[in-house]
C-alpha positions as CSV (number, residue, x, y, z in Angstrom):
1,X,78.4,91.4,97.8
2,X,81.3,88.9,97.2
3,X,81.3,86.0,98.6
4,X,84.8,84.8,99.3
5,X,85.7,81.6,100.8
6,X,89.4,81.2,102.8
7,X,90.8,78.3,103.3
8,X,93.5,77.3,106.2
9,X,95.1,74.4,106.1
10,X,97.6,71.7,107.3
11,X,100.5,70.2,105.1
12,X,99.1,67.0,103.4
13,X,95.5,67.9,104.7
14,X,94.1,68.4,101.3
15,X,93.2,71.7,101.4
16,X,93.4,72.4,98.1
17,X,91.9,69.6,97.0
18,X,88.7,70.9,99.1
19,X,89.1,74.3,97.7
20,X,89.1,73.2,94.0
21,X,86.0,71.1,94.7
22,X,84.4,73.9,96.3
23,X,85.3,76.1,93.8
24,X,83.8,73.7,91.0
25,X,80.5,73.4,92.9
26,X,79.8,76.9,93.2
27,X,81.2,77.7,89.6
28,X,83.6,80.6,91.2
29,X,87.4,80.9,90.4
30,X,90.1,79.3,92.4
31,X,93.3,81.1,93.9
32,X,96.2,78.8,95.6
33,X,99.8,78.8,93.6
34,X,97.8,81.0,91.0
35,X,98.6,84.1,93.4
36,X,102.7,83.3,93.5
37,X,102.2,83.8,89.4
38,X,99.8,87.0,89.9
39,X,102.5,88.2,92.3
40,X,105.1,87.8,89.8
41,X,103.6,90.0,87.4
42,X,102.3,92.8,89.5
43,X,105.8,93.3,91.0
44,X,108.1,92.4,87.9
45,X,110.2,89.8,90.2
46,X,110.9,86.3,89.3
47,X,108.3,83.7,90.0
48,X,111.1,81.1,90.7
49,X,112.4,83.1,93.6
50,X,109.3,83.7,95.0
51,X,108.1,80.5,94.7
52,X,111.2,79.8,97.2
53,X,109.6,82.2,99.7
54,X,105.8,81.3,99.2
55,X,104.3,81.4,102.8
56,X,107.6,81.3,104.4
57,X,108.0,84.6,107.0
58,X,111.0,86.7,107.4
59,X,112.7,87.7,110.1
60,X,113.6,91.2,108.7
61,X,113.9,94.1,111.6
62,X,113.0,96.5,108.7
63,X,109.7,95.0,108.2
64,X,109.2,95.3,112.1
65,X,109.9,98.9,111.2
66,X,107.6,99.3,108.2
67,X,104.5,96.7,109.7
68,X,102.2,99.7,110.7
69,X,101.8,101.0,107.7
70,X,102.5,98.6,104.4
71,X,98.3,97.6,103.9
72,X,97.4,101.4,103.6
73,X,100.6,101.9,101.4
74,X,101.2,98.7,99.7
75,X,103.9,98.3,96.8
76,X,104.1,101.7,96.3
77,X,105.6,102.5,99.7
78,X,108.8,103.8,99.5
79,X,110.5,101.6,102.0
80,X,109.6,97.9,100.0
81,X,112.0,98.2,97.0
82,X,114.2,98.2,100.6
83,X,112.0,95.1,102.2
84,X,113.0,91.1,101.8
85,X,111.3,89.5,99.1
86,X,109.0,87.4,101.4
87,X,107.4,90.5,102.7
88,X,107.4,92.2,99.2
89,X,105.6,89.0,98.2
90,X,103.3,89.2,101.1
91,X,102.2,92.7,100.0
92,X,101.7,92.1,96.3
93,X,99.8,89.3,97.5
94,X,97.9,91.0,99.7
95,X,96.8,93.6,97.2
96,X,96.0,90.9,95.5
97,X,93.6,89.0,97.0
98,X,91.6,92.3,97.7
99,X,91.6,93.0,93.7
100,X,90.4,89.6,93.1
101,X,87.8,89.7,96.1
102,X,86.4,93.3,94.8
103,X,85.9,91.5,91.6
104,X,83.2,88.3,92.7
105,X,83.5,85.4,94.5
106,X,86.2,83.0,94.8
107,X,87.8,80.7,96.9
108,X,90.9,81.3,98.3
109,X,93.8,78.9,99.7
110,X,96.2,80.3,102.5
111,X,98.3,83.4,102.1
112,X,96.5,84.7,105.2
113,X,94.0,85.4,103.5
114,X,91.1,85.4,106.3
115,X,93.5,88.3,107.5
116,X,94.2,90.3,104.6
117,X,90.4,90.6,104.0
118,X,89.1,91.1,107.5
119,X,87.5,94.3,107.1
120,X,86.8,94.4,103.7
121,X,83.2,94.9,102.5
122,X,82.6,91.2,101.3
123,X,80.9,88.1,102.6
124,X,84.0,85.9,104.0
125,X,83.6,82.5,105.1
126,X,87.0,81.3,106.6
127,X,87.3,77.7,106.9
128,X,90.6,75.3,108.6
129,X,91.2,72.4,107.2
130,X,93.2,69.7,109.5
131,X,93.9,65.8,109.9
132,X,96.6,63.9,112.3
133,X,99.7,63.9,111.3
134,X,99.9,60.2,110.3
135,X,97.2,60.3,108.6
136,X,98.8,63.4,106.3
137,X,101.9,61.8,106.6
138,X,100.7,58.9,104.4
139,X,98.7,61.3,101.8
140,X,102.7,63.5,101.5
141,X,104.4,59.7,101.4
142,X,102.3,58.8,98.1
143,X,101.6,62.2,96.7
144,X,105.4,63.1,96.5
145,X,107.1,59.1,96.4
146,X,109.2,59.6,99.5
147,X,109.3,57.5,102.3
148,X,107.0,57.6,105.8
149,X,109.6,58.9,108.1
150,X,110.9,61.9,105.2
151,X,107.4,62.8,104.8
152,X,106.3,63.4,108.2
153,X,109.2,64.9,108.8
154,X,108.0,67.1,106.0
155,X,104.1,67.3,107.3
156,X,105.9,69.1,110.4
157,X,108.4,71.4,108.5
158,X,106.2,72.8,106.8
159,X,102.9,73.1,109.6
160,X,106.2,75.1,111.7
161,X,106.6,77.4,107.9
162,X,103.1,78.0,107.8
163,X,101.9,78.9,111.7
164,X,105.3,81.2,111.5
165,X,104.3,82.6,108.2
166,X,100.7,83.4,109.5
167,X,101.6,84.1,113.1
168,X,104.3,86.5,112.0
169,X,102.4,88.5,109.2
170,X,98.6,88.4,111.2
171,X,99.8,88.4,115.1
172,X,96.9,85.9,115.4
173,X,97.6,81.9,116.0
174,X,97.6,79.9,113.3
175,X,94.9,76.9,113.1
176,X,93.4,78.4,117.0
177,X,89.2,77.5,116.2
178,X,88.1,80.7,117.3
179,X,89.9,82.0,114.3
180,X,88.2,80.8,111.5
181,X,84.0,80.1,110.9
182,X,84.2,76.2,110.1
183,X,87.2,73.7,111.0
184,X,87.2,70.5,109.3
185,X,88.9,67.2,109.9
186,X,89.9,65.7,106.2
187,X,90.9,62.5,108.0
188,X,87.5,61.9,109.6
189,X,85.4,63.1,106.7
190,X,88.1,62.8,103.8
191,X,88.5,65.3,100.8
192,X,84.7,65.1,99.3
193,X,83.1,64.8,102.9
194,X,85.1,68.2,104.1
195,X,84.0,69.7,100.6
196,X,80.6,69.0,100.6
197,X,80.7,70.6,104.5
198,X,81.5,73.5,103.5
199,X,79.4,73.7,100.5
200,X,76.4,72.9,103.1
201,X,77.5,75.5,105.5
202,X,77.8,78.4,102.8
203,X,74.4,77.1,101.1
204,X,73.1,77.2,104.6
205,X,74.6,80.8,105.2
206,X,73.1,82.1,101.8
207,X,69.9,81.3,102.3
C-alpha cells in the first residue's frame, strides 16, 4: 500500500521546504506547483491562467449546484466545460492526486489533498505545518525582497486564500488539529527540525 504524505501549511511556514526534505529522505516523488503543470496538460488549459487561480476558491452558484457529484464524475462530467476554472482546476487536480497516489508513495503539498484522498485505499499521513505570523512574515520579507509591513500583509492574504480555498472545496476548517495526524510549529523547530519530525513519526508508524 502507498504511503502518501499531505502536507498543510501556512504562507511563509515553509511547508514546502519540509515536504522536499521529506521527500528526499524517503526517496519518494514530490508534488506542490508540479500539480498546476500536470493540471494543465490533463485538461488542455493554459498553465498561466491557472496558475492565477491555484488554491484560490470560487464563489460560483453552479458549482454549489454540481458539488454532489463532480469526484464520482470528474472532468468528464458534463456540466465542467460549464464550471469556473478554479473548480475545473480543483477537479483535474483532484484526479490527479489519486493517479499519482495509486501509483506509490509521495509527498504531497496542499491542494486539499488530505481531503481528496480520504477514503482512498492508501496509507495517508496528513501533516500541518504552522509558525506566527512574524516569524513567517520575516521568512516572505527576505524570500520575495519586499518590505515587513507588505509581507505580512501578504502572510495574511494568502492564509484568508488558502482556509477559503480548503474550507470551501472540503467543508472542513482549515489548519483545526483534529484535522490532520501531526501539526508542526516551523518557528519552534525550524525547517530541518519539522522535517526530521515527520520523518520520525512516519518511521515510527511503519514499523
Amino acid at each position: 500500500m502507498s504511503l502518501i504524505i499531505t502536507i498543510g501549511r501556512q504562507f511563509g511556514s515553509g511547508g514546502r521546504d519540509v515536504g522536499e526534505k521529506v521527500a528526499e529522505y524517503f526517496n519518494i516523488p514530490f508534488y506542490d506547483k508540479e500539480l498546476v503543470e500536470m493540471a494543465a496538460q490533463k485538461s488542455n488549459m493554459s498553465k498561466e491562467a491557472l496558475r492565477e487561480v491555484d488554491e484560490h476558491a470560487t464563489n460560483s452558484f453552479l458549482y454549489s449546484l454540481a458539488s454532489g457529484n463532480y469526484s464520482m464524475r470528474g472532468i468528464n462530467a458534463p456540466i465542467y466545460y460549464e464550471m469556473p476554472i478554479n473548480d475545473k482546476l480543483f477537479i483535474a487536480q483532484a484526479e490527479i492526486i489519486k493517479e499519482v497516489a495509486k501509483k506509490g508513495s509521495c509527498v504531497i503539498v496542499g491542494r486539499c489533498a488530505d481531503y481528496v484522498l480520504d477514503g482512498e485505499n492508501v496509507d495517508l499521513v496528513n501533516v500541518f505545518i504552522y509558525g506566527g505570523v512574524d516569524y513567517r512574515a520575516k521568512r516572505v520579507m527576505q524570500a520575495l525582497d519586499i518590505t515587513q509591513s507588505k509581507a505580512r500583509d501578504k502572510v495574511i492574504k494568502t492564509d484568508k486564500q488558502r482556509r477559503t480555498y480548503y474550507d470551501y472545496y472540503t467543508n472542513r476548517d482549515w489548519g483545526l488539529m483534529s484535522n490532520y495526524d501531526l501539526c508542526v510549529n516551523a518557528e519552534k523547530f525550524g525547517i530541518e527540525g519539522a522535517a526530521q519530525l515527520i520523518i520520525n513519526s512516519v518511521k515510527s508508524k511503519l514499523r
